[in-house]
PyMOL Python script that loads the backbone (N, CA, C, O; Angstrom):
from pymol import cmd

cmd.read_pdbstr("""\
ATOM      1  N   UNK A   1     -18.634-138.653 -24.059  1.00  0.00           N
ATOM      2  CA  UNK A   1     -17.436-138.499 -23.233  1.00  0.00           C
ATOM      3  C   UNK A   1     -16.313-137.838 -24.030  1.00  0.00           C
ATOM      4  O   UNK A   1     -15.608-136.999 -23.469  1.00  0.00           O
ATOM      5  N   UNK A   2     -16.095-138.184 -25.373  1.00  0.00           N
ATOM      6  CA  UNK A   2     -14.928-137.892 -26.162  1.00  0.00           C
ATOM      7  C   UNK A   2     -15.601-135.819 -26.261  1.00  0.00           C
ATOM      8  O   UNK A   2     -14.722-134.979 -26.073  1.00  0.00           O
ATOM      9  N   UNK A   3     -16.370-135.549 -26.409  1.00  0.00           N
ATOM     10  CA  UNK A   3     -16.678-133.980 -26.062  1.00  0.00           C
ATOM     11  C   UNK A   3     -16.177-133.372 -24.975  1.00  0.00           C
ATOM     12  O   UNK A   3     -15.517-132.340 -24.854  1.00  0.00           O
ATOM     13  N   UNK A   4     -16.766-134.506 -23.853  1.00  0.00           N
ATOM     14  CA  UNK A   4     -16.372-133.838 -22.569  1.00  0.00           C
ATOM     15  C   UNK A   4     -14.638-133.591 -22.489  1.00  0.00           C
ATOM     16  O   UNK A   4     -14.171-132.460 -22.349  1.00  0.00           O
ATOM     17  N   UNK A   5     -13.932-134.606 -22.581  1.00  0.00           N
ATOM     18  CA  UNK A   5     -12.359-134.596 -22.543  1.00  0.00           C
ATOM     19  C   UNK A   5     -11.971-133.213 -23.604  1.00  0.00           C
ATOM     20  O   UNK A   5     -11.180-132.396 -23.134  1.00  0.00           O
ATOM     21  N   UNK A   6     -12.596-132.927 -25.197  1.00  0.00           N
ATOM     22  CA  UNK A   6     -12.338-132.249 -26.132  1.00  0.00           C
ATOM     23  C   UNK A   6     -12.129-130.500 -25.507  1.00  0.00           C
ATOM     24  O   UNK A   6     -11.377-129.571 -25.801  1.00  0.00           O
ATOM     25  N   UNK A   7     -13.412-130.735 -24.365  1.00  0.00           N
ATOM     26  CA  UNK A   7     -13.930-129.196 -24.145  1.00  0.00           C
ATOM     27  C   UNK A   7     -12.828-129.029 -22.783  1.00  0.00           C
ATOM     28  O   UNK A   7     -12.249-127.980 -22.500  1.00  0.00           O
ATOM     29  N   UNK A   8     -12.683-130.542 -21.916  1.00  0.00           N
ATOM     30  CA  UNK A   8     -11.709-130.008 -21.101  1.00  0.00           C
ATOM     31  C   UNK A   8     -10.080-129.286 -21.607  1.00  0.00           C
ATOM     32  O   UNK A   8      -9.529-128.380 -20.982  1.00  0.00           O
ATOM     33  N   UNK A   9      -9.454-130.021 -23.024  1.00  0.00           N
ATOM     34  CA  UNK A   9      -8.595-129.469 -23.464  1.00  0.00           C
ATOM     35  C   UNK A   9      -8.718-128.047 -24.126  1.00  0.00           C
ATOM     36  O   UNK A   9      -7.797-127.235 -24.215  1.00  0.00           O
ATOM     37  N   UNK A  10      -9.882-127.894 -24.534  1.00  0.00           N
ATOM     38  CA  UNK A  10      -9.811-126.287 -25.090  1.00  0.00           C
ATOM     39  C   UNK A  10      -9.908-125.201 -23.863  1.00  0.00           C
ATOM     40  O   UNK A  10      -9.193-124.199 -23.858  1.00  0.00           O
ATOM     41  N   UNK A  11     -10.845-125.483 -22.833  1.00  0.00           N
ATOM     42  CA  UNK A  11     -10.385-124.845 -21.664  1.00  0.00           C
ATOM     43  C   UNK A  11      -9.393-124.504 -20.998  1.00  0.00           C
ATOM     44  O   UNK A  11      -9.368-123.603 -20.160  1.00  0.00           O
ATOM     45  N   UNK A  12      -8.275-125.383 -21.414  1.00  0.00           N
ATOM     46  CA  UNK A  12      -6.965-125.176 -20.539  1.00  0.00           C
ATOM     47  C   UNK A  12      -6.377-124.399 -21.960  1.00  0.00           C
ATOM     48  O   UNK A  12      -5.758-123.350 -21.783  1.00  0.00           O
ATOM     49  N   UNK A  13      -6.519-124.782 -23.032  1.00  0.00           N
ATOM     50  CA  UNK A  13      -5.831-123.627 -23.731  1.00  0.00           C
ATOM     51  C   UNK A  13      -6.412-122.496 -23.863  1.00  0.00           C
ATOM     52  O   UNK A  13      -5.842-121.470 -24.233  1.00  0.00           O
ATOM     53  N   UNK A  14      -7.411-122.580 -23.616  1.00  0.00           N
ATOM     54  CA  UNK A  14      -8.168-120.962 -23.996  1.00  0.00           C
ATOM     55  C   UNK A  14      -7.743-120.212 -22.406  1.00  0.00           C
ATOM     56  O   UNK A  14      -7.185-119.115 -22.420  1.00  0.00           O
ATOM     57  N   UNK A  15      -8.015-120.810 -21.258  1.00  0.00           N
ATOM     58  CA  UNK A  15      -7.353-120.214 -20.210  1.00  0.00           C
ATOM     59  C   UNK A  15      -6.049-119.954 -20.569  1.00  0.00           C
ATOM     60  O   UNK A  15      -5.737-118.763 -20.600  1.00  0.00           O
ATOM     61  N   UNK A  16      -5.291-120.691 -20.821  1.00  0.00           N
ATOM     62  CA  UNK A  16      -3.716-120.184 -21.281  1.00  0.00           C
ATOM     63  C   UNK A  16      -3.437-118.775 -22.024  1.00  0.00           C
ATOM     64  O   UNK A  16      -2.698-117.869 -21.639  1.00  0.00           O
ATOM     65  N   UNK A  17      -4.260-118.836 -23.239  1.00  0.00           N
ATOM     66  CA  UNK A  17      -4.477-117.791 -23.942  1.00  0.00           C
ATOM     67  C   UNK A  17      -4.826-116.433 -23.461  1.00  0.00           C
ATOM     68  O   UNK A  17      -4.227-115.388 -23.719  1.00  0.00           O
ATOM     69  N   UNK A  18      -6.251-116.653 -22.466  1.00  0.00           N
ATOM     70  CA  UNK A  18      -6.352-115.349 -21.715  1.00  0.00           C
ATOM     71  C   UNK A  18      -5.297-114.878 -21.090  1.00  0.00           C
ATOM     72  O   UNK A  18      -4.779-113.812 -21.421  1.00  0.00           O
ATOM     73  N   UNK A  19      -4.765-115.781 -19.906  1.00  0.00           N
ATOM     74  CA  UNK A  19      -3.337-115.224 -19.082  1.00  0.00           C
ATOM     75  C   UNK A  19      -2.731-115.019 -19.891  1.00  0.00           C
ATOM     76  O   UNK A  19      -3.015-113.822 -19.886  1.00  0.00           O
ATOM     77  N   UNK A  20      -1.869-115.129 -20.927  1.00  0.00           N
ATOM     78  CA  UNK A  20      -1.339-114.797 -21.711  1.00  0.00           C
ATOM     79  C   UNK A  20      -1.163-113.318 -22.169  1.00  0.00           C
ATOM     80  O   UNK A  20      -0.280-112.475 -22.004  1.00  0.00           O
ATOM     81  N   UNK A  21      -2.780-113.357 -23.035  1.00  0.00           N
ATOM     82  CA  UNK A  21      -3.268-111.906 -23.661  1.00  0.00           C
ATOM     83  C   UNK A  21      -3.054-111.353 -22.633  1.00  0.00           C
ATOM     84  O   UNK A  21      -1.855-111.161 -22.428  1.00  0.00           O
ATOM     85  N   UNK A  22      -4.052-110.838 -21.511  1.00  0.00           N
ATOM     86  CA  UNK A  22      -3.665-110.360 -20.178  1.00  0.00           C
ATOM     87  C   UNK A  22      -2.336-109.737 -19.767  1.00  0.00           C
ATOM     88  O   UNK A  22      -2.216-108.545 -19.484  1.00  0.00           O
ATOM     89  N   UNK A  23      -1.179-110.778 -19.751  1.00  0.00           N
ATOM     90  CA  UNK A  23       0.066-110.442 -19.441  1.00  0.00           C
ATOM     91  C   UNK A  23       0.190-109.515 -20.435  1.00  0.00           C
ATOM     92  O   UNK A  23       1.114-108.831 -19.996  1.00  0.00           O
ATOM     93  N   UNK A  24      -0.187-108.940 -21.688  1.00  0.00           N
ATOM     94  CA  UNK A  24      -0.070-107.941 -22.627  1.00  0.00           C
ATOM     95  C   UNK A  24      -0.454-106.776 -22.613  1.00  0.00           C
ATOM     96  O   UNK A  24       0.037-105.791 -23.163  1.00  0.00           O
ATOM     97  N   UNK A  25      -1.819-106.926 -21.640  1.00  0.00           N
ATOM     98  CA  UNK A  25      -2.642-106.479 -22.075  1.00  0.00           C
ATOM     99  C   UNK A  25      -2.906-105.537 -20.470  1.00  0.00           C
ATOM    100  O   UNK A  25      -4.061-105.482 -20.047  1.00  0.00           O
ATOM    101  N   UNK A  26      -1.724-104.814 -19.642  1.00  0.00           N
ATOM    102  CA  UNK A  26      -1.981-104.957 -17.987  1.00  0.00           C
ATOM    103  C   UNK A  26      -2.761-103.738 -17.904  1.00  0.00           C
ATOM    104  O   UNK A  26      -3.395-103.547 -16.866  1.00  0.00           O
ATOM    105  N   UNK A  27      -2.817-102.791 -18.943  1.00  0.00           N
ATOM    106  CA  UNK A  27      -3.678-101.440 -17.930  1.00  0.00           C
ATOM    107  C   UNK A  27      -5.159-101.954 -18.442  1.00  0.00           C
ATOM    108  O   UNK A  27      -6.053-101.148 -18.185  1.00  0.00           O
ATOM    109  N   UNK A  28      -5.501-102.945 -19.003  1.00  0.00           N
ATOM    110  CA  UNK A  28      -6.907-103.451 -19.310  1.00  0.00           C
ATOM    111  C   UNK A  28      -7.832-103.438 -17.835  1.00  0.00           C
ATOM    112  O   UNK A  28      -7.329-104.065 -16.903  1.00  0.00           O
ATOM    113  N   UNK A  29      -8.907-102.881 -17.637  1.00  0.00           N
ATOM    114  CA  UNK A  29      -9.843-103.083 -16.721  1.00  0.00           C
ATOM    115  C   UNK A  29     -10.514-104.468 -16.189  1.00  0.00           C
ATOM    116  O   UNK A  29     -11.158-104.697 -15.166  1.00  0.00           O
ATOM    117  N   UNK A  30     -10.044-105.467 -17.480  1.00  0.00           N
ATOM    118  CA  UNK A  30     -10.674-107.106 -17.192  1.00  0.00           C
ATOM    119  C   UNK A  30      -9.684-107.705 -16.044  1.00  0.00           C
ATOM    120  O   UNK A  30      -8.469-107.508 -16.064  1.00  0.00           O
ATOM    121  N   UNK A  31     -10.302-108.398 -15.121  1.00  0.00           N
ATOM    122  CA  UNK A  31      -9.112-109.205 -14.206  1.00  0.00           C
ATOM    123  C   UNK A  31      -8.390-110.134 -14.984  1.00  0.00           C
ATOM    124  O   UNK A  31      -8.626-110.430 -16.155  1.00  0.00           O
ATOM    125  N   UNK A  32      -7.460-110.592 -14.232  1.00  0.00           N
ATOM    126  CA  UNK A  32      -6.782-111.683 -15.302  1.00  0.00           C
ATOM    127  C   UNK A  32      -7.853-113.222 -15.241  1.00  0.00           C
ATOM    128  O   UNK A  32      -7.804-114.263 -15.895  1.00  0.00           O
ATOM    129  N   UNK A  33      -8.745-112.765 -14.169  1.00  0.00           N
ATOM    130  CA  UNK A  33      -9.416-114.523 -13.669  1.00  0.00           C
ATOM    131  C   UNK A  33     -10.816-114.241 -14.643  1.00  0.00           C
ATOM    132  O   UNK A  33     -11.423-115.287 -14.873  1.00  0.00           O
ATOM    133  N   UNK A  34     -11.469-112.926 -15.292  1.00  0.00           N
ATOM    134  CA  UNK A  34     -12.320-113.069 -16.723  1.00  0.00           C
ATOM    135  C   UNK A  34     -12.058-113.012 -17.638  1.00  0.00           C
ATOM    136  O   UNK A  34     -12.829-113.031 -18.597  1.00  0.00           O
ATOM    137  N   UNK A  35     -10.456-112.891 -17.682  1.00  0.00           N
ATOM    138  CA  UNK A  35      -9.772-113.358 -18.794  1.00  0.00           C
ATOM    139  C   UNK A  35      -9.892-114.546 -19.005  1.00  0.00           C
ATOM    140  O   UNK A  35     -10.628-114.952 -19.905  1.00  0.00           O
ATOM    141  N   UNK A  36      -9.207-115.344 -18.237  1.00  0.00           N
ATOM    142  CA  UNK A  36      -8.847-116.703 -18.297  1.00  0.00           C
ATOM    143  C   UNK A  36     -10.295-117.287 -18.362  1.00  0.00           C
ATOM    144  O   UNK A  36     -10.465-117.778 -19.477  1.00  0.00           O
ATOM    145  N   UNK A  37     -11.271-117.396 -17.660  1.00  0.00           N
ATOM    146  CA  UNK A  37     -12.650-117.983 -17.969  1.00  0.00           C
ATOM    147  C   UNK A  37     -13.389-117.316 -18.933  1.00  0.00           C
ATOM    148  O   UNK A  37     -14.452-117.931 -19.016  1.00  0.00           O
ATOM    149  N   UNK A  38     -13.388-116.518 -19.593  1.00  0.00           N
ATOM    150  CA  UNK A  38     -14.295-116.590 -20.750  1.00  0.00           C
ATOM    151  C   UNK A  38     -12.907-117.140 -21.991  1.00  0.00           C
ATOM    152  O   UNK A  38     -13.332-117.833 -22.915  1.00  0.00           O
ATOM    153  N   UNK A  39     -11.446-116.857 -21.996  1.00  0.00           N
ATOM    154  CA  UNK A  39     -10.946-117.588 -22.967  1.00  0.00           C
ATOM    155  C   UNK A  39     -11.209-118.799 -22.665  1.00  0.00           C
ATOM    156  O   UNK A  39     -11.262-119.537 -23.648  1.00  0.00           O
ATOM    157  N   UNK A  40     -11.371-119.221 -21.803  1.00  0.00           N
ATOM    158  CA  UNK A  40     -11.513-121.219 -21.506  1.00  0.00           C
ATOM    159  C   UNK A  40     -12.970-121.413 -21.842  1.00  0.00           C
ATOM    160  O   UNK A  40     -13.337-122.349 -22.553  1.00  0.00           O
ATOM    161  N   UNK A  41     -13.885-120.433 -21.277  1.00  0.00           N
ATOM    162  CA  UNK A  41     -15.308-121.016 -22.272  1.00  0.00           C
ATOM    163  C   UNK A  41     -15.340-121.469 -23.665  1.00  0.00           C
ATOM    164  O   UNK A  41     -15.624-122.570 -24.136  1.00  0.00           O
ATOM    165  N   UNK A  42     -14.769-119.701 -24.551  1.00  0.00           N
ATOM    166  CA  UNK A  42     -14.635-119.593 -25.664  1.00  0.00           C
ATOM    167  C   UNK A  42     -13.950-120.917 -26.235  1.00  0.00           C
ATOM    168  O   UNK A  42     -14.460-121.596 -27.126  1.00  0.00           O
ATOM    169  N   UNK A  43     -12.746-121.200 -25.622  1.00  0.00           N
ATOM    170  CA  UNK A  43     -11.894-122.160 -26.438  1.00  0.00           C
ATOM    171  C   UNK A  43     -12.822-123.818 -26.441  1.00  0.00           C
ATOM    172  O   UNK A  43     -12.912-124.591 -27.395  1.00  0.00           O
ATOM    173  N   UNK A  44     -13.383-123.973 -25.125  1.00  0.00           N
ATOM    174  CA  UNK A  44     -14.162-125.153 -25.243  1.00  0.00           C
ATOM    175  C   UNK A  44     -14.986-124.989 -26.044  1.00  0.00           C
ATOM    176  O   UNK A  44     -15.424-125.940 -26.690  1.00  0.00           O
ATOM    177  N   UNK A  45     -15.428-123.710 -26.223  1.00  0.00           N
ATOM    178  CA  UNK A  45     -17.433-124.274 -27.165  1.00  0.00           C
ATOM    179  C   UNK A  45     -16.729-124.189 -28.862  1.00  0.00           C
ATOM    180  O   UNK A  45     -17.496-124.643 -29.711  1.00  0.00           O
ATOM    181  N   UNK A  46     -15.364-123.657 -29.402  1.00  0.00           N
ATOM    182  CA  UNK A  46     -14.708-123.310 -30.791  1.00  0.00           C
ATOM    183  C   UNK A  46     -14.028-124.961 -30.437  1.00  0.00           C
ATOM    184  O   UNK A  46     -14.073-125.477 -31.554  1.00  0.00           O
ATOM    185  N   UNK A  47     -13.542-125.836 -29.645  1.00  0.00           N
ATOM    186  CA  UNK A  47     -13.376-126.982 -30.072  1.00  0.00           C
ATOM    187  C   UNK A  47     -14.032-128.345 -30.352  1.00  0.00           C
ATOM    188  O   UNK A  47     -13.672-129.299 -31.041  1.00  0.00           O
ATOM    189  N   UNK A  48     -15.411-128.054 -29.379  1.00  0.00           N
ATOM    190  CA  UNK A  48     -16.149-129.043 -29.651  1.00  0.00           C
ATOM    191  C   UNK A  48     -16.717-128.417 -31.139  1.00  0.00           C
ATOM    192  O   UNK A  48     -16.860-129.231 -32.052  1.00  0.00           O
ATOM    193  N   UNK A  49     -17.005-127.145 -31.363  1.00  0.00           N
ATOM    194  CA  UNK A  49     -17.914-127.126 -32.591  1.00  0.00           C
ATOM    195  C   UNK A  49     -16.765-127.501 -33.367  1.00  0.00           C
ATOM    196  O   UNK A  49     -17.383-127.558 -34.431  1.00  0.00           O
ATOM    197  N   UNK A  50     -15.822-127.743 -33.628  1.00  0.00           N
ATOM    198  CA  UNK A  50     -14.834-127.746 -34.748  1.00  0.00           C
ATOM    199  C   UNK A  50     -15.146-129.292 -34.941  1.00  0.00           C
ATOM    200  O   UNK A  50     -15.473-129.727 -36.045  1.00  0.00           O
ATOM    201  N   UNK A  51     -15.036-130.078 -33.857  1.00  0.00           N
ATOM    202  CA  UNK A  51     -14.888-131.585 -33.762  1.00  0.00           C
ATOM    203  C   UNK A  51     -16.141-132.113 -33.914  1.00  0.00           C
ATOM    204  O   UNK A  51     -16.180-133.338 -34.024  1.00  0.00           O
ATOM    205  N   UNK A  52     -17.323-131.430 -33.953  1.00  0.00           N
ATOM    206  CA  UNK A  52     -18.879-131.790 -34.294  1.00  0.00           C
ATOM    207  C   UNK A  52     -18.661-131.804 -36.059  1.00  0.00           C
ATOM    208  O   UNK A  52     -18.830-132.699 -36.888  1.00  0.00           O
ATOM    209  N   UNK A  53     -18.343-130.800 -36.144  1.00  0.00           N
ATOM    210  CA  UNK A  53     -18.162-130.382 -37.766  1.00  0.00           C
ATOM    211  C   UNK A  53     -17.431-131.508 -38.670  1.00  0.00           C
ATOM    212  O   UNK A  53     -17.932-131.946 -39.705  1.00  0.00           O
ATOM    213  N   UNK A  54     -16.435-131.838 -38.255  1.00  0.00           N
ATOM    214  CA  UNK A  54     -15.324-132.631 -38.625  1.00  0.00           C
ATOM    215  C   UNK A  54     -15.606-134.260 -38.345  1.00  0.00           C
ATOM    216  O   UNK A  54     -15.032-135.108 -39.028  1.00  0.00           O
ATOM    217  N   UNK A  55     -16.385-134.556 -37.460  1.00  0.00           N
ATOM    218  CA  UNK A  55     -16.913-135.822 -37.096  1.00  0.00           C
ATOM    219  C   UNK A  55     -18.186-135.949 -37.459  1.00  0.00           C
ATOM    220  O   UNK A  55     -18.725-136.760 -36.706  1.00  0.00           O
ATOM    221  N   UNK A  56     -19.246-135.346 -38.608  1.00  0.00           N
ATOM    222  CA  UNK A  56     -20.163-135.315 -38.233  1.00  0.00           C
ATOM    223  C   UNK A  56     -20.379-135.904 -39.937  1.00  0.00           C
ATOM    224  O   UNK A  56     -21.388-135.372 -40.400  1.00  0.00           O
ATOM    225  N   UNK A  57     -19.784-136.728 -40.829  1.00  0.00           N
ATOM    226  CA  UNK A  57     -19.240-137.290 -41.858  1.00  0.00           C
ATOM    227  C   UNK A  57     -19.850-138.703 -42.023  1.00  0.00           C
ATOM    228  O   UNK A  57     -19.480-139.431 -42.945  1.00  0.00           O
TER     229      UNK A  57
END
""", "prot")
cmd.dss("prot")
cmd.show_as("cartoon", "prot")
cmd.util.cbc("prot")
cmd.orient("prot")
C-alpha cells in the first residue's frame, strides 16, 4: 500500500511537471494531456524506484 500512495504522489507531480514544461514548451506537437501522463507515469515509476532503493536496507 505504502507504494501505491508513493506512486499516487509522483503522478501528481510528474503531471504538474508536464503542464508545466508544456506551458513552455507551446509550438511543441505533444498535447498538453501526453504531457501530463507520461510525466505522471515517469514520476511514479522514478519514485517508487527511489523508495525501493532507499527502503530496501
Amino acid at each position: 500500500m505504502r507504494y501505491v500512495k508513493l506512486g499516487i504522489v509522483g503522478a501528481v507531480i510528474g503531471g504538474f511537471a508536464g503542464w508545466i514544461i508544456h506551458t513552455f514548451e507551446p509550438t511543441s506537437t505533444i498535447t498538453p494531456l501526453e504531457y501530463t501522463l507520461g510525466f505522471a507515469i515517469i514520476g511514479a515509476i522514478v519514485i517508487n524506484l527511489t523508495a525501493l532503493m532507499v527502503g530496501s536496507n
